[in-house]
C-alpha positions in Angstrom: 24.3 -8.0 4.0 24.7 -4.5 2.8 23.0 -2.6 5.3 24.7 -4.3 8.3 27.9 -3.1 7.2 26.3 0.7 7.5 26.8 -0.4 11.7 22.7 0.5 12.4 20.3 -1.1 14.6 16.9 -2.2 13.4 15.5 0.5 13.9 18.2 3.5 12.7 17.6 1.1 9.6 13.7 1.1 9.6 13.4 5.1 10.2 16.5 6.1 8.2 16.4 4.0 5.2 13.1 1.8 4.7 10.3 4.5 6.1 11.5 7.2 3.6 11.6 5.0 0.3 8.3 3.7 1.8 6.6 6.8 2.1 7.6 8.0 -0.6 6.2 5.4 -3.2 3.1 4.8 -1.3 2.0 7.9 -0.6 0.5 9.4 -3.7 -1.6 6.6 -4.3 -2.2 6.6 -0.6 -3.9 10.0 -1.3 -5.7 9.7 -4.2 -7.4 6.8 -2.5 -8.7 8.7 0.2 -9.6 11.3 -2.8 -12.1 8.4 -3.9 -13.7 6.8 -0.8 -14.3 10.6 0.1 -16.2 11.2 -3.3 -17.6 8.1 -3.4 -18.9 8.0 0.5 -21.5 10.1 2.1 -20.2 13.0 3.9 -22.4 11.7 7.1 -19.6 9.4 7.3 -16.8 11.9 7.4 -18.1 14.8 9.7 -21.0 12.6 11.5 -24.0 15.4 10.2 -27.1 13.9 8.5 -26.1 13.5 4.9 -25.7 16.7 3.5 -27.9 16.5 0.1 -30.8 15.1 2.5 -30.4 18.4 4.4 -30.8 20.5 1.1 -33.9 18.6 0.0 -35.0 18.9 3.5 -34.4 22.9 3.6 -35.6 23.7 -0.1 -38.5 21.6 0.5 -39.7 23.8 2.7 -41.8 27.1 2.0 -39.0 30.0 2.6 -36.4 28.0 0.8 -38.4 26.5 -2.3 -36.9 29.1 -5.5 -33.7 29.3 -3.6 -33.1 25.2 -4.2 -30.4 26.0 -6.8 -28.3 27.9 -4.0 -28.8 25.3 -2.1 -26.9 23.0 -4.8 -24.1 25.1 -5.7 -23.2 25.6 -1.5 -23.2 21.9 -0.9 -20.8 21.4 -4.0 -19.1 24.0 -2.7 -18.1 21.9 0.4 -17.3 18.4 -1.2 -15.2 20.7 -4.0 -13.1 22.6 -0.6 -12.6 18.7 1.1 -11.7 17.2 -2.1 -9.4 20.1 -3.3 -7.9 20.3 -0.2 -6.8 17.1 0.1 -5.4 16.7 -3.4 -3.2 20.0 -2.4 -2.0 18.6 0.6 -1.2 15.2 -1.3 0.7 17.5 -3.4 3.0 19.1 -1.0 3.7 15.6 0.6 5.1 14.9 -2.6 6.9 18.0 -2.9 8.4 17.4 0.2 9.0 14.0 -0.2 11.2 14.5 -3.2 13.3 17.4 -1.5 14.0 14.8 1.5 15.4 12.8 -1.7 17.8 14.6 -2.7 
């Protein structure tokens, strides 16, 4: 075989050679799937909170924050669009980096 005449052990071969190509295939797809379950998921399940658009009902449905219930909307999109963006960023600069470990 090939990679037994490169003189490595099992594992020089598994960290050196396989991990590398394997990471570097599976990860974008890796990411974007997390992407998806997070969209797709509450966000009780993420940070352990009661579910976030529950809590918005809950505070707009009371008297102080009744005309403010628009607010209300736009912050709680605010935090799913900061997970979700941050996590497609940081799937970009694995990639990134990935391909300068290529060359």
């Amino acid at each position: 075989m090939l990679i037994d005449t490169l003189g490595l052990g099992y594992w020089s071969i598994m960290f050196r050679l396989i991990l590398p190509q394997v990471f570097r295939h599976a990860l974008p797809s890796t990411i974007n799937m997390v992407v998806v379950t997070f969209k797709e998921t509450a966000i009780v399940i993420i940070i352990g909170f009661f579910d976030v658009l529950a809590s918005a009902k809950a505070a707009f449905g009371t008297g102080e924050w009744s005309p403010h219930y628009l607010e209300v909307y736009i912050f709680v999109a605010a935090i799913y669009w900061v997970f979700i963006f941050s996590l497609g960023q940081y799937g970009e600069y694995l990639k990134g980096r990935m391909a300068i470990a290529e060359r």
